[in-house]
N, C-alpha and C positions, 0 to 999 in steps of 0.2 A: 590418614591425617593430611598428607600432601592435598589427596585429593579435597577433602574438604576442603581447606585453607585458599587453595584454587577457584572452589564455587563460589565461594566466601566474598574472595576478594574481588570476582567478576561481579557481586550482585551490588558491590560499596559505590561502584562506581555509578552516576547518575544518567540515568540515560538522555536527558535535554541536552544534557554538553556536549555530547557526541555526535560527528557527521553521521554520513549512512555508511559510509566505508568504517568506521570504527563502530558502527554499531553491529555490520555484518559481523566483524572479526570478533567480537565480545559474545556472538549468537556462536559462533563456531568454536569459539575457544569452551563455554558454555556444554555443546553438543560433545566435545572430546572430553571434558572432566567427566558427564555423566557416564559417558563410555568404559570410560577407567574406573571408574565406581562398580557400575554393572558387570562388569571380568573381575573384581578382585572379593563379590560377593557370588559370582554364580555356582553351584555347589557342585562338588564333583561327579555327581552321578549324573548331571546334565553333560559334564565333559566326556562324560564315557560313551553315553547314546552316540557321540560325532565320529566314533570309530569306525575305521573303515571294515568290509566283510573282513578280511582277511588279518587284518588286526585284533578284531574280535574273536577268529577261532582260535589266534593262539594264543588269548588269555581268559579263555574261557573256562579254561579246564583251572587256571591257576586262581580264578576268582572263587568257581565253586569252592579249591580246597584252602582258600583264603575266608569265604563265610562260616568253612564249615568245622574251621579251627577253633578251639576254645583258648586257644594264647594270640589271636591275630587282632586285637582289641578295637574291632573293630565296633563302631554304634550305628553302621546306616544301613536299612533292610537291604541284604543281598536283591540283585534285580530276581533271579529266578525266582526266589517266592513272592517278590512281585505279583510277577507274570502268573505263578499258580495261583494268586489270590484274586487274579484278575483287576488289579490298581490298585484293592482295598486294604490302606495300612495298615489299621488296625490290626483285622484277620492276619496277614504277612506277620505282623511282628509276632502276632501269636506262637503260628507256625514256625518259625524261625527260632523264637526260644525255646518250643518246645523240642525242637528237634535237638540244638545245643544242648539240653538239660537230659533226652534223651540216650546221644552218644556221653556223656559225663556218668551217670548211672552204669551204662553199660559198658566202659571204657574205650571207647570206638574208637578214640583215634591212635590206642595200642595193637586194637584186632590183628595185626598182622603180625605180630611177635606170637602169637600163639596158636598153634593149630586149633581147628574147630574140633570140637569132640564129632565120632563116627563121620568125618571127613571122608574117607575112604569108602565107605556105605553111604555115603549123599554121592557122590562122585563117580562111580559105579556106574558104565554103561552110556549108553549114547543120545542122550536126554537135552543135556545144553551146555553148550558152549558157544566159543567167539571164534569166528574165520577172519576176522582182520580191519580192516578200513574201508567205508563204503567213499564214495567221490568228497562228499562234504566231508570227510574224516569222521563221525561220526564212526564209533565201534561196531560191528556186525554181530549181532547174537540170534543164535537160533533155537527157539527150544519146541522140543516133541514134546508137548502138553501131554499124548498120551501115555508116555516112555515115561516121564514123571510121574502122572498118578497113579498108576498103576504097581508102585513102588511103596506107595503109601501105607497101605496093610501090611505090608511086611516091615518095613520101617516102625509102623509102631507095636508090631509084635517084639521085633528085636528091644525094644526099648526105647524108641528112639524119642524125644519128646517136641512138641510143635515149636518150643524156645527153643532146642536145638536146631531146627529149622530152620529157624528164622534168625540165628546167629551165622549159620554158613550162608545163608544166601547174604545178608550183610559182608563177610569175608570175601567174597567174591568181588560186591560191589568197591570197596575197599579196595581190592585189589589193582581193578584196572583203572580206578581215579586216580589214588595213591602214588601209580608207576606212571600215570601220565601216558597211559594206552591211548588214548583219544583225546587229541590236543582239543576240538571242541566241548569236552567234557559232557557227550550225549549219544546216546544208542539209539541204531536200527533195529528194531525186531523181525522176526520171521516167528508169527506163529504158528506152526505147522499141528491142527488138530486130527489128523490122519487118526483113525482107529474112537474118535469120542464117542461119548452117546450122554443122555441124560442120564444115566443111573452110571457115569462115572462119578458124578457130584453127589457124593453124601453127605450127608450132613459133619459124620467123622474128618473127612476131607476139608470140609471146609474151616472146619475148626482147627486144622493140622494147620491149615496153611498163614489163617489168620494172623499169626505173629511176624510171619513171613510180609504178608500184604502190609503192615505195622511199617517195618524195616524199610521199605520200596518209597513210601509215602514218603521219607524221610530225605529223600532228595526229589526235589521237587523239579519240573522241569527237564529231567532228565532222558527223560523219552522223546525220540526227535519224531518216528513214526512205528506204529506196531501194523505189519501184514498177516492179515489171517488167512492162513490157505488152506485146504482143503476140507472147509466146515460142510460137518456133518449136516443131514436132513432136518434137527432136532438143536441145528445153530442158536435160533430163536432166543430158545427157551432157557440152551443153556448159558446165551448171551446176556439174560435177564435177571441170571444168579450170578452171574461173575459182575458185571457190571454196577454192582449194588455196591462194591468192594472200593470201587475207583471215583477218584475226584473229577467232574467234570470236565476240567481242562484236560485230562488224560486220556477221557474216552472219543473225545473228537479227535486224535491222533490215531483212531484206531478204522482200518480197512479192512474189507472183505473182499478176497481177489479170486476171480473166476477160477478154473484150472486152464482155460486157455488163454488167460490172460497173464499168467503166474510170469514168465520168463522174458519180458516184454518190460511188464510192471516193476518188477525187482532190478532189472535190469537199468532203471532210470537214476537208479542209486546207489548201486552195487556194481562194482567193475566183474566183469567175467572171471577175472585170474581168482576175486575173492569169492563170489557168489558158487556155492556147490551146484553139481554136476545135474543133483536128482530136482535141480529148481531151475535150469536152465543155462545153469553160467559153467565153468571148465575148472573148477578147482575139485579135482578127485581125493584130497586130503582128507581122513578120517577126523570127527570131529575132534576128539579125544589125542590126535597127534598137529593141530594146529599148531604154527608159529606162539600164539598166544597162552593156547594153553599149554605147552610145552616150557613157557617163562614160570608161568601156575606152579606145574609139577616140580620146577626145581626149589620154589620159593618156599614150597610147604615141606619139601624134603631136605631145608636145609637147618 
């Protein structure tokens, strides 16, 4: 109101009666009300882009779990699904409500008051886990794609069902947002396909995993880069079925790293202390007794 009443009263005045000197200071006085108009209208999410690098990682983790609260009453499309919609609001808002309405359904933002069912049998063995913090903070996760599916048959002989799948890898995710593992609130991958082939993708498989791939969608943005190492002859192909699964913005974050280039490359964003030993880097730590997953093990056994 000031401000108006300011433009207001600058425009009453006539400009014939005015020297040049009181007409300069009526342009200027002019120029600073529109000014203070412009800042007291510019919206916050304009104010946020002016943050600095380092400003931005340390609330980035706090904005994702600030969108991704269903009591943070919030009304303005979080940036990241933004960025996964590529500008487009519409689509953003979609995704955005859908995911709120998805963790609501599913209770997601309780997940961690309650163990996953056959936790223990998802967890089982040296498949994937987190070794710690790459240079940008960004979390470190490695997973033995083969170590994994290969667990799948027997998984769903035991009983196990694709929703329970796709409930513990949510758990997890949950996990290292929730505790604030990664102040930038995004992951490195390593995905190391040692041992693949086409005919490890069944069509069973993919179905297992589907509710899984569901869950991942649902934070968007999260993936800062995935390293593929040691792809098979038959890469291609089975590049062609996994890829069907992900949203665009996600597959361009994704690399195929020579094997002589493997410890070089990881190395640009992985410190040595964290980066394992069998990739180049000096941490001999078993994945399963990480710093990280070692927080895991007490959370779930408490």
């Amino acid at each position: 109101m000031v401000a108006d009443e300011q433009l207001n009263a600058s425009k009453s005045k006539p400009a014939t009666c005015l020297g040049q000197e009181q007409k300069k200071d009526v342009r200027e006085q002019k120029k600073d009300v529109r000014e203070q108009v412009k800042e007291q209208h510019t919206p916050l999410r304009k104010e946020t882009k002016k943050l600095t690098v380092t400003e931005k990682q340390k609330e980035d983790v706090d904005l994702l779990l600030e969108a991704l609260s269903q009591e943070s009453g919030r009304i303005e499309i979080p940036i990241k699904w933004l960025e996964a919609a590529q500008g487009n609001k519409k689509e953003a808002k979609k995704q955005w409500l859908d995911a709120l309405k998805w963790r609501k359904t599913h209770s997601i933002d309780n997940i961690l008051t309650r163990k996953p069912k056959h936790y223990d049998r998802l967890k089982a063995g040296e498949a994937y886990g987190w070794y710690g913090l790459c240079h940008d903070k960004s979390i470190l996760v490695v997973q033995k794609i083969h170590e994994d599916v290969k667990k799948v048959p027997g998984l769903l002989k035991d009983g196990v069902t694709a929703e329970e799948f796709g409930s513990f890898i949510t758990f997890l995710m949950e996990f290292w947002i929730q505790n604030r593992l990664s102040s930038k609130g995004k992951m490195v991958q390593i995905l190391d396909c040692k041992g693949m082939s086409i005919a490890s993708f069944s069509p069973s498989l993919l179905k297992f995993m589907r509710p899984a791939n569901h869950a991942l969608q649902q934070y968007p943005e999260i993936l800062e880069h995935c390293y593929v190492i040691n792809a098979p002859v038959s890469y291609r192909v089975i590049w062609s079925i996994v890829s069907t699964m992900l949203p665009a913005i996600t597959l361009s974050k994704f690399s195929v790293v020579s094997p002589s280039k493997v410890p070089s490359k990881l190395l640009e964003r992985v410190p040595e202390s964290v980066l394992p030993i069998e990739y180049g880097g000096k941490n001999d730590t078993k994945m399963s007794e990480t710093d990280f997953e070692t927080l895991l093990k007490k959370r779930v056994s408490e």
